[in-house]
N, C-alpha and C positions, 0 to 999 in steps of 0.2 A: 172664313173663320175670323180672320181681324174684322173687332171692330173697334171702330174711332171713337171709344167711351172714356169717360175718368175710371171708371170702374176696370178696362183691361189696360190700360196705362198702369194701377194700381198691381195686378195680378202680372205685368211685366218688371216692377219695381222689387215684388217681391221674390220673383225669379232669380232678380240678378242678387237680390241681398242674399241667397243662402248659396251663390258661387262663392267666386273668390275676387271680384270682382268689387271692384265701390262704386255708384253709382251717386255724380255729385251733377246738381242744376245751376249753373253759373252764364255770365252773359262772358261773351265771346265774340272775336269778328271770325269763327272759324268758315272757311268756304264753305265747309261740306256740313256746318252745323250741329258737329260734334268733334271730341278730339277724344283720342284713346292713348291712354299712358301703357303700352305693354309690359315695359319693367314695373311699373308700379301698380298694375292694373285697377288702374281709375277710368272710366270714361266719364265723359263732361262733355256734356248736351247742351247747349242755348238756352237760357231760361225764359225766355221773350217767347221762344216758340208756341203754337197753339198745342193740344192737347193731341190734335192729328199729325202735325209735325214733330213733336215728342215721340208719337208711338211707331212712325215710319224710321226716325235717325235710330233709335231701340233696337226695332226691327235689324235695319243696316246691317249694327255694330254686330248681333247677335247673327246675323247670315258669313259675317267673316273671322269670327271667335269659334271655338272649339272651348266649351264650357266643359270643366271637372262637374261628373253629377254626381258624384260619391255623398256626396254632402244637403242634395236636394231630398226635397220629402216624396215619398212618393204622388202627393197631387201634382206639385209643379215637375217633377218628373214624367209625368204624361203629358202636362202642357206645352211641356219644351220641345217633347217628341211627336206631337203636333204641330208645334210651330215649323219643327224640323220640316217634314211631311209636308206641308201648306206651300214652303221654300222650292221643292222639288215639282210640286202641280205649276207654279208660277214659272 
């Protein structure tokens, strides 16, 4: 189900924006090529990264977050819950 497009990078971006969550592209020497602010809930991704390495660090953050969906729509509401599902096959 992932694929390494702009186009699901995009429909990952808009995920995170109807959390609660901010999603900022900055350059960074992070090791793990993203940083998560928990009290502040920012993550900040490598902006240098390709388009497959954006949508893997995404992926990551969002395998060890517990997202509020109270606030999603129902389209990204099933994508999420896919994404979920996809996490558990791997």
């Amino acid at each position: 189900m992932v694929k390494y497009t702009h186009q699901f990078l995009v429909k990952l971006e808009d995920l995170i924006a109807e959390s609660d969550y901010h999603l900022r592209y900055e350059k960074g020497s992070f090791k793990s090529g993203y940083c998560l602010l928990r009290d502040q809930k920012i993550m900040i991704v490598n902006k240098f990264f390709t388009t497959e390495g954006k949508i893997n660090v995404i992926l990551e953050i969002l395998r060890n977050l517990t997202l509020d969906t109270t606030r999603f729509s129902e389209k990204n509401l099933k994508f999420y819950e896919e994404l979920l599902q996809e996490e558990v096959k791997l």
